[in-house]
N, C-alpha and C positions, 0 to 999 in steps of 0.2 A: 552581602554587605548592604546596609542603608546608605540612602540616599533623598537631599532635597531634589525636585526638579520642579521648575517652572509650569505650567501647563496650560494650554489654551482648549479646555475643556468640550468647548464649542464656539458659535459666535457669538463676541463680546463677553465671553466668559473665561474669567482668568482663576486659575487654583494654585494652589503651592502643596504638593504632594511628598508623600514619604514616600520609596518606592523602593525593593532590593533588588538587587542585580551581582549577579554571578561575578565576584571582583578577582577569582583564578585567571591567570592570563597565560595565553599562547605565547610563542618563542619569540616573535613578530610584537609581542602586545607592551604599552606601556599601561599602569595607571595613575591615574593624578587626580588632586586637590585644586578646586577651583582657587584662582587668587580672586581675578575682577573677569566679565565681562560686560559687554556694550552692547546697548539694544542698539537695533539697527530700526530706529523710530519709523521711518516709510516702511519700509517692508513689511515688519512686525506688524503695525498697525493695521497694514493692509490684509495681513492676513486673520486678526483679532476681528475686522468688520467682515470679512467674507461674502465680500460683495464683488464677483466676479461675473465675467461674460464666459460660456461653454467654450471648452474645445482652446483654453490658452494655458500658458504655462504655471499660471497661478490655480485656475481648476484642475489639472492635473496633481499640483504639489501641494497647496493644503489638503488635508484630510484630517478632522476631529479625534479623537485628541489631537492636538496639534503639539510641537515640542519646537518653540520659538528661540532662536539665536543663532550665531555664527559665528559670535567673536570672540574667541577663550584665549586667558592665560591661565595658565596652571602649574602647578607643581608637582614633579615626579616623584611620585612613593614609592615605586616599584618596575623595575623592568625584566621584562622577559631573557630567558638564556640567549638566542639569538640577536639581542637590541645592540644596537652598535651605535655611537655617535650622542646617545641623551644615557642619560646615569640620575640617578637615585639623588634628588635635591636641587637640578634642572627646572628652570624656568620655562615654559613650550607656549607655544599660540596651539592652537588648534581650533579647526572648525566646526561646535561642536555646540549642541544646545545650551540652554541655561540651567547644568547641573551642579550640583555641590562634588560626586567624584565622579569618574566615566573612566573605564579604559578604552584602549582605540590602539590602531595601528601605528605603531614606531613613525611610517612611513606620513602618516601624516603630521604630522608634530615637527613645528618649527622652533629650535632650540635659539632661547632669545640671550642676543651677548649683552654682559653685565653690563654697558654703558646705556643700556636699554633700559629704563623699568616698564612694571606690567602695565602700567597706564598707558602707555606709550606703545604695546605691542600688542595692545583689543584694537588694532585700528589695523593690522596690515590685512585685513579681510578685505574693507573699502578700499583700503589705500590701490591692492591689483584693478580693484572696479575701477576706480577711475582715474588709472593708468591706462587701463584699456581705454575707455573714454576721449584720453587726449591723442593717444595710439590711433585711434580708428580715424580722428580729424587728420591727420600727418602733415601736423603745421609747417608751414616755414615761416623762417627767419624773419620777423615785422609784419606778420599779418596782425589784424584788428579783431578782438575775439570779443562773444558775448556771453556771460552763464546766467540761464535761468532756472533760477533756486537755488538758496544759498544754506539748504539743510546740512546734514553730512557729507555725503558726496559732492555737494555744489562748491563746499568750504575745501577737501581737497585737492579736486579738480582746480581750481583759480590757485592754490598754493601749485601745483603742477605748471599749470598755465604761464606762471610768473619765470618760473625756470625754465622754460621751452624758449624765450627769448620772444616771442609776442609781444609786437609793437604798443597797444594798449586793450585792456579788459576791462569791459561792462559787465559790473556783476549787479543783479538785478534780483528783487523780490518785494513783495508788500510791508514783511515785516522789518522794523526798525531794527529789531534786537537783533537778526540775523545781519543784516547790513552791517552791524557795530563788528560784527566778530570777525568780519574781511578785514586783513589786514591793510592797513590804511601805505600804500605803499606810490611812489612817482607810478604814474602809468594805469591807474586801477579806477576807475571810476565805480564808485557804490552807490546805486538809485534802490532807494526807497519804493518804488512801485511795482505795478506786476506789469507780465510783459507785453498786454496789449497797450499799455500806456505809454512805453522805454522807444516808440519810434521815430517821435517828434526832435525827445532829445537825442537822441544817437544817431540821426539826420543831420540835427544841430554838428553835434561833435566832429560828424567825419564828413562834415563838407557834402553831406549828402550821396557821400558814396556806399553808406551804410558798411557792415560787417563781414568780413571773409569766411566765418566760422562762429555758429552760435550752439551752447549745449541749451539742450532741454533735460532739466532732469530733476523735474518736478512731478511726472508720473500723473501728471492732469491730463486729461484729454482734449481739454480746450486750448492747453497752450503749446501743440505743435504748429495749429495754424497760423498764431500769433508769432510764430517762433521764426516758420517762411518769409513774416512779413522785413525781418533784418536784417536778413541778408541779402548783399549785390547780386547779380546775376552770376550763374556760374557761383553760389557762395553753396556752403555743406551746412546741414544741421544737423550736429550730432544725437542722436535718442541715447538719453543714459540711463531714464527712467520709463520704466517698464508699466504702462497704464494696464488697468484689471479689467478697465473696460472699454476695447479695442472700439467698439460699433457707436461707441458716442465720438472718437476720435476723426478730426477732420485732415486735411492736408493744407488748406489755406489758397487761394485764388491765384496766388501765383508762379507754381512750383513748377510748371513748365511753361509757359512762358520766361519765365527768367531764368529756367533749368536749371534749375535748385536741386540740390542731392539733400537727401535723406537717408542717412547710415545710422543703421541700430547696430549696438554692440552690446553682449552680457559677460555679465562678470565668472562666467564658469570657464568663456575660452579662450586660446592662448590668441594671441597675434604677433603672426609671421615669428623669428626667432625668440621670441619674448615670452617663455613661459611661465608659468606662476609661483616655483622658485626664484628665480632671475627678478621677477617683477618684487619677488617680495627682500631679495638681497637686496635692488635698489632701495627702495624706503627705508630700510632701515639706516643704509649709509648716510642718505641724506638726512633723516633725524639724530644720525651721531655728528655728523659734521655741522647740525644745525640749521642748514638750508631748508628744512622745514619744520613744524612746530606744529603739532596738535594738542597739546598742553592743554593752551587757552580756550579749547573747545570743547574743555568737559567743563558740564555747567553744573550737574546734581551727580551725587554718587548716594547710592541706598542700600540697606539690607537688602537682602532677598526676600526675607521676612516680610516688604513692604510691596512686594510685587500687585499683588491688586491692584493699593491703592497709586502704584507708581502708574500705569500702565489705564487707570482710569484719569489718570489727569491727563495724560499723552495725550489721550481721545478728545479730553473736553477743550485742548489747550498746545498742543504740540509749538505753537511758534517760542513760546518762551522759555525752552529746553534746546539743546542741541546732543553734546556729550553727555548719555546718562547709562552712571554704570551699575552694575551690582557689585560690590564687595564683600569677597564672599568669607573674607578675614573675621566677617563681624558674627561671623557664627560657630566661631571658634568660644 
């Protein structure tokens, strides 16, 4: 069977390939027709530039050709004699690059309920990230939280935040555009700056006791030290974003004297009884019941067809993109 797939050639080189693959499937196997998925702009990108430091998780897992993505919905064309639970016209997420068909394991495939559509279900990839992310903070009740970067994850993360019951959120980044798409909500402060500049005012704000809990997840390496600087003593900063390059990374001047915790968490593992079924049941509840809302965070959708040039603008421009998907309807 033919197939498109996306490909990351080498660095900074994107192709759009025809490519066959064995479409017979085992007992176990479903296969499917891509509907949409979602680039996952930091990551992707990150791994498009392939500019890492030896010996971290990013050197380990690109390797050229590279086959970029993670966020699929698709449609079941075919299932295996043993498939139980998805059938033949099945809506699925799956984690799975940016191909036109794929088959894959029954077991991975998350069957999306009708009140769902596909636009809405490229997202429960991030959505576990940065459930882990607030997971790993273990907020209580009126603390004062900060996020810095407000790309995908950061837009998440503060939609999570707001439901956790968190007294008030600084959500924080340079760019305007990204600012606009925080939901403008009681309790939510959106600063337009980056986060070496967000001290003066959120000193201002809390009376100078500064923050309980701030994310970084902006995957800079200059802004974890920045990151130390906002929170009280005894305050957590979460790492959500995974820097490529660990050795230009600082801690900041005051992480033990003010015994500051620094907790990394990735999005592959579970925490405590929370696994990534469970994680992924919640989001969906909460975007049927509407308590949250990624809609408004797809900004571009494209053929696949346009993959180069989608993916050369990311590079030259990524602030004025957020939600950008492939639809892959359009090559029908």
């Amino acid at each position: 069977m033919e197939t498109l797939r996306i490909v990351f050639a080498e660095k900074q080189k994107v192709e759009i390939r025809k490519e066959l693959f064995d479409s017979s499937l085992g007992k176990t196997e479903i296969l499917c027709a891509a509907i949409a998925s979602l680039i996952s702009t930091g990551t992707e990108l990150q791994c498009l530039r392939g500019v890492f430091d030896k010996d971290t998780n990013w050197s380990s897992w690109v390797k050229y050709p590279f086959h970029p993505g993670y966020s699929m919905v698709a449609e079941v064309l075919k299932v295996g004699d043993d498939v139980q639970g998805i059938q033949k016209g099945d809506r699925v997420f799956v984690e799975t690059s940016h191909s036109q068909y794929f088959k894959t394991e029954a077991s991975r495939a998350t069957r999306l309920p009708d009140k769902v559509n596909s636009e809405q279900g490229v997202w429960i990839n991030l959505s576990k990230t940065t459930q882990l992310g607030v997971r790993r903070a273990e907020l209580l009740l009126g603390e004062t939280v900060g996020v810095i970067g407000l790309g995908l994850l950061g837009q998440i993360v503060t939609q999570y935040l707001y439901l956790s019951g968190v007294k008030e959120i600084f959500a924080i980044d340079p760019a305007q555009s990204r600012i606009e798409l925080v939901q403008n909500k009681p309790g939510i402060h959106r600063m337009a700056m980056d986060g070496g500049k967000a001290k003066e005012d959120i000193a201002k704000h809390t009376n100078g006791k500064m923050l309980d809990v701030i994310f970084d997840i902006t995957g800079h390496p200059a802004v974890l030290a920045q990151a130390t600087q906002l929170v009280k003593p005894l305050g957590r900063v979460i790492l959500l974003g995974d820097t490529a390059t660990p050795s230009e990374q600082g801690m900041g001047r005051n992480v033990v004297s003010n015994s500051v915790s620094i907790l990394g968490i990735h999005g592959t593992m579970n925490y405590k009884d929370w696994d990534h079924p469970a994680m992924t049941e919640l989001f969906l509840s909460y975007i049927m019941q509407g308590r949250m809302d990624v809609t408004p965070l797809i900004t571009h959708r494209y053929s696949p067809l346009e993959a180069v040039q989608v993916y050369d603008s990311l590079v030259h421009n990524r602030s004025s993109s957020m939600g950008v998907l492939f639809d892959w309807t359009r090559l029908a």
